[in-house]
C-alpha positions, 0 to 999 in steps of 0.5 A: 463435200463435192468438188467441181473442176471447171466451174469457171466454165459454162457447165461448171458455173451453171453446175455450181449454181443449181448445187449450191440452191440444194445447199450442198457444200462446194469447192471449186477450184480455179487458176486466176482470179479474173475467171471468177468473175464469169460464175459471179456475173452468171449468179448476179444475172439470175439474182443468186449473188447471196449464195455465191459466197458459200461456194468455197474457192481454191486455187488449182490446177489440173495439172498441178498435183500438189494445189490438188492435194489440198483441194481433195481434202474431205472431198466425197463427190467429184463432177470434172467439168475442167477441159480444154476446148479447140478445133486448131490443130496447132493445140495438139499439145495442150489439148492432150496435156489438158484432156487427157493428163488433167482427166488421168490426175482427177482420176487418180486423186478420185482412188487415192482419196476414196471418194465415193462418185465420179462424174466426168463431162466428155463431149459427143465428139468422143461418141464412136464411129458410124458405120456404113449404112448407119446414120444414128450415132448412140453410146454402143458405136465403136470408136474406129482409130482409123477414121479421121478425128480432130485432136479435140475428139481424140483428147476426150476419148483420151480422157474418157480412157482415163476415167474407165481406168479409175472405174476398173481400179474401184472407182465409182463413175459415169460420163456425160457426152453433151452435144453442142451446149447453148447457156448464158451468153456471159461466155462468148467463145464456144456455143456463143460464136453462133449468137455473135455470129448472127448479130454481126450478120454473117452471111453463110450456113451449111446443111450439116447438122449436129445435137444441141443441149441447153446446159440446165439440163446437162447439170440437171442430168448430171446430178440426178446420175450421181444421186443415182446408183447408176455407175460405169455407163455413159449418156449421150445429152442431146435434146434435138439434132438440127442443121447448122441452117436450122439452128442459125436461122432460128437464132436470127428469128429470136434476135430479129436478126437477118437470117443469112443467105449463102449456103456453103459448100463442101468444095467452098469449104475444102479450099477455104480450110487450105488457104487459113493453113498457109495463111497461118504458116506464113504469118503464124497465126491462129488457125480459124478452120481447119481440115476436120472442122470443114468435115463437121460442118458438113457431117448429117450425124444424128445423136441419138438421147434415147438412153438418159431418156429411159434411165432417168425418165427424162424429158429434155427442154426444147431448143427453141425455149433455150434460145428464147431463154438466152436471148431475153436474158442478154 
């Protein structure tokens, strides 16, 4: 039997739905009910409804190791798909209790109940640090404690810790590092805010870059490594690296939308991420840029995918198709 934590999230839900079609007995676990209702609309959305009841639901918490005894029971296969996603700096706390406590609680039912894989999905984010003169960033770059990381990096790579613990202790596992994952706009927040963007006319980009994914082939990657006898490796996921410009610029174009026209710079960014910090300390509200993410933006990082390409033979989607995909779909 296979368990799959977050399957209220975009991979999750997408994972549940691809191995739910191979008929393969499901638990999920979820905190609220209301969360459930995204993974149903997204198997309404591609017309799966009838296989969305096999799928076994129970309520859980990461963090809560007494609902997690009860969800482990007869479990075989684990795919973590469970994390907490932000860029604000006032989350340090949950990001690190989430990432990083929840990962080390998964790994450690995963020894104790013996079972036999583990897959957890970390992020690009937690990929190591280039050094000077290089510019292609793959899974052999070290991560340098010394170099700035938002919290959210740092917490993955917490997480990432954990699950290396578990393989050390006999556990059975790989890791997935996506870069920036495009799937069903039923999930607005995260990868969507480039869609909602767009549509609402935001009028600025950058000319940094990072890699996009489409998540069809994050969860098909993902059960072809745990069907594999491929263990105690990590693969970055990415399909092409391209410019905020480019990737903004493209979604306009499938959406009809206008393209926007300011180019922000890295000086505009500097002082903008200054005046959101003493705007949230004088009226305490949620930070909308901050010191690192004003750095990410501006970053011309090239991931490289080459290693799932040659372990899998793998050919990834094109981004282009990915966003056709999403915006005919909504």
């Amino acid at each position: 039997m296979v368990l799959v934590t977050g399957g209220t999230g975009l991979v999750g839900a997408h994972l549940l739905l691809h191995l739910v079609e191979n008929e393969e007995k499901i638990v999920a676990i979820y905190r609220n009910e209301k969360t459930i209702e995204k993974p149903k609309a997204l198997f309404n959305q591609f017309e799966k409804k009838h296989l969305f009841s096999k799928i076994q639901w129970i309520e859980a918490d990461i963090l809560d190791i007494s609902s997690l005894e009860i969800a482990f029971q007869n479990i075989d296969y684990v795919y973590h798909c469970a994390a907490q996603i932000s860029f604000d700096p006032n989350d340090e706390n949950l990001l690190r209790k989430v990432n990083i406590e929840g990962t080390a609680n998964i790994v450690n039912f995963c020894i104790d109940k013996k079972v036999k894989k583990l897959c957890h999905v970390s992020s690009i984010a937690a990929l190591g640090d280039l050094k000077e003169h290089e510019t292609t960033l793959n899974e052999t770059n070290e991560w340098n404690p010394e170099i700035s990381h938002s919290d959210y990096a740092i917490t993955k790579y917490g997480a990432e810790m954990e699950v290396w613990r578990g393989q050390q202790e006999g556990l059975k596992v790989v890791i997935v590092n996506p870069g920036v994952i495009f799937g069903s706009l039923i999930w607005k927040n995260g990868s969507g805010e480039f869609f909602t963007k767009v549509k609402n006319k935001f009028p600025f980009y950058t000319n940094g870059s990072t890699g996009y994914v489409g998540v069809n082939d994050v969860v098909k990657i993902m059960i072809l490594l745990m069907k594999s006898v491929i263990t105690g490796e990590r693969f970055s996921l990415v399909s092409e690296n391209l410019s905020f410009k480019e990737i903004i610029f493209l979604i306009a174009k499938k959406m009809s939308a206008k393209k926007p026209s300011f180019e922000i710079k890295p000086w505009m960014t500097a002082i903008a991420w200054r005046l959101d910090w003493i705007i949230s300390k004088f009226f305490r509200t949620k930070r909308k840029l901050s010191k690192d993410t004003a750095r990410t933006i501006h970053s011309k990082e090239i991931i490289s995918n080459k290693k799932i390409k040659n372990a899998l033979n793998y050919n990834f989607q094109s981004i282009d198709s990915v966003i056709e995909q999403i915006v005919s779909k909504n």
